[in-house]
N, C-alpha and C positions, 0 to 999 in steps of 0.2 A: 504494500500500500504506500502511496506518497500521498504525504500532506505539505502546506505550507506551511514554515517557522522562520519568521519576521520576511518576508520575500524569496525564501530560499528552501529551493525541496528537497525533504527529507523522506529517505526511505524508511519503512517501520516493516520487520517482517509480520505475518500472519499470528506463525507461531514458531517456537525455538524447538528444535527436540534435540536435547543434548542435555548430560549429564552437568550440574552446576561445580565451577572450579573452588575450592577454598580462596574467602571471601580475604580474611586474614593476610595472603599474601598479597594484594593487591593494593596497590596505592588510591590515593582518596579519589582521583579521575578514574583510573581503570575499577573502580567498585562502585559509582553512579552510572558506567557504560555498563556494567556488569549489571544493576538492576534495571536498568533501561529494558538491556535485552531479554532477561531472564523474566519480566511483567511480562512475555510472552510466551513465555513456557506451556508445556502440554500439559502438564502438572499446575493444579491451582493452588496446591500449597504454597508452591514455589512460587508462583504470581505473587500469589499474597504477602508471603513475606518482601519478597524485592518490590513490591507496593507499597507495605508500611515503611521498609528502608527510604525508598525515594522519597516518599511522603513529609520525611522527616529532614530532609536535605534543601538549600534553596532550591527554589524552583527555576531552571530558565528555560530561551527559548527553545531546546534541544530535548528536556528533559520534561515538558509542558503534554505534548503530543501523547507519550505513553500513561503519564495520567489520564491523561483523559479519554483514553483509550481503554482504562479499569472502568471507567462508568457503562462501558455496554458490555460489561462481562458478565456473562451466563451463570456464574460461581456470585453468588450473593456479598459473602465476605469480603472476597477483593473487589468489587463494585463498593463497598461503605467504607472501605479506608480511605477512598476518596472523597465520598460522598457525605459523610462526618468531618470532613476536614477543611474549617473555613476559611484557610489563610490560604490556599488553595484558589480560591474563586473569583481572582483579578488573573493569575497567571494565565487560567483554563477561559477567563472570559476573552484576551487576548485573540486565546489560540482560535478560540469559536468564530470568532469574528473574522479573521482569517482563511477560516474554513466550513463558509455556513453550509455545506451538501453535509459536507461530515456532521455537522454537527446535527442540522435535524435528523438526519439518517442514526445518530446514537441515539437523540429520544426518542426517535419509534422503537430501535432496539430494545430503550429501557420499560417500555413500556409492555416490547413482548415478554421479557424476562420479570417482570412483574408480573404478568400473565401465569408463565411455567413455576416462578416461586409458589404461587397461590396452590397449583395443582401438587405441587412438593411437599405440604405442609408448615411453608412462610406464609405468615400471614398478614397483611396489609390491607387495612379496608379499602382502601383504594389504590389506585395507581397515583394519584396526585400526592398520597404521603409515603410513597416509594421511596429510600432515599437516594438513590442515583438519581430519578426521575423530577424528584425540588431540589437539586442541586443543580442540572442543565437548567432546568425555566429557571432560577435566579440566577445563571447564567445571562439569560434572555434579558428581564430585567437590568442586570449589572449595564449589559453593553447598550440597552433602551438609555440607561441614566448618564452613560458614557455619551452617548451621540446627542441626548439633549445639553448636556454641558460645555460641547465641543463648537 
């Protein structure tokens, strides 16, 4: 998949299928490329935790993309590390606005996995308090309050 990040495209694979390297031996740059790529892993453990890791790291233009690429994740958990996480939603407003196909194409996503949680035994009275799915609309909002100010 390529998206845009500030004018500039960025490849994102799919999915990673490969065993994860010790994290430990990796420097502070080679361990955010390392959860970059590993949020894509075939394994959702793995997502998730290289989710919360990012999560917890500044955000930039490079590193924007695969968060918010956790919000149309199928695996509940690693869609609400992000989706819980408010300092998150200037970085991901950016990115959206940049990339508005992708981005409504994630809220429908969240919306169907809202759906498949419900049948799982997640329960969510609605899709509107999903939380991937109010984390993109105040996305929407952020960048509405963004272009009025602008």
């Amino acid at each position: 998949m390529h998206v845009a990040a500030k004018g500039k495209q960025l490849g994102i694979p799919y999915r990673v299928w490969a065993d994860p390297p010790t994290v430990s031996d990796l420097t502070e740059t080679q361990q955010t490329i390392y959860y970059c790529l590993f949020s894509r892993s075939t394994d959702g453990h793995v997502r998730e935790a290289s989710i919360r890791a990012l999560a917890t790291k500044p955000t930039t233009d490079w590193t924007a993309p695969y968060l918010f690429f956790a919000l149309a994740d199928y695996v509940i958990q690693v869609a609400n590390v992000v989706a819980n996480e408010p300092k998150l939603k200037d970085p991901l407003s950016k990115f959206a606005q940049e990339n508005p196909g992708l981005y409504k194409l994630t809220l429908a996503r969240a919306i169907s996995y809202w759906n498949l949680n419900q049948h799982e035994g997640v329960s969510y009275e609605s899709y509107r308090v999903f939380p991937p799915y109010r984390m993109l609309k105040s996305l929407q909002i952020h960048l509405d309050q963004q272009g009025r100010e602008s």
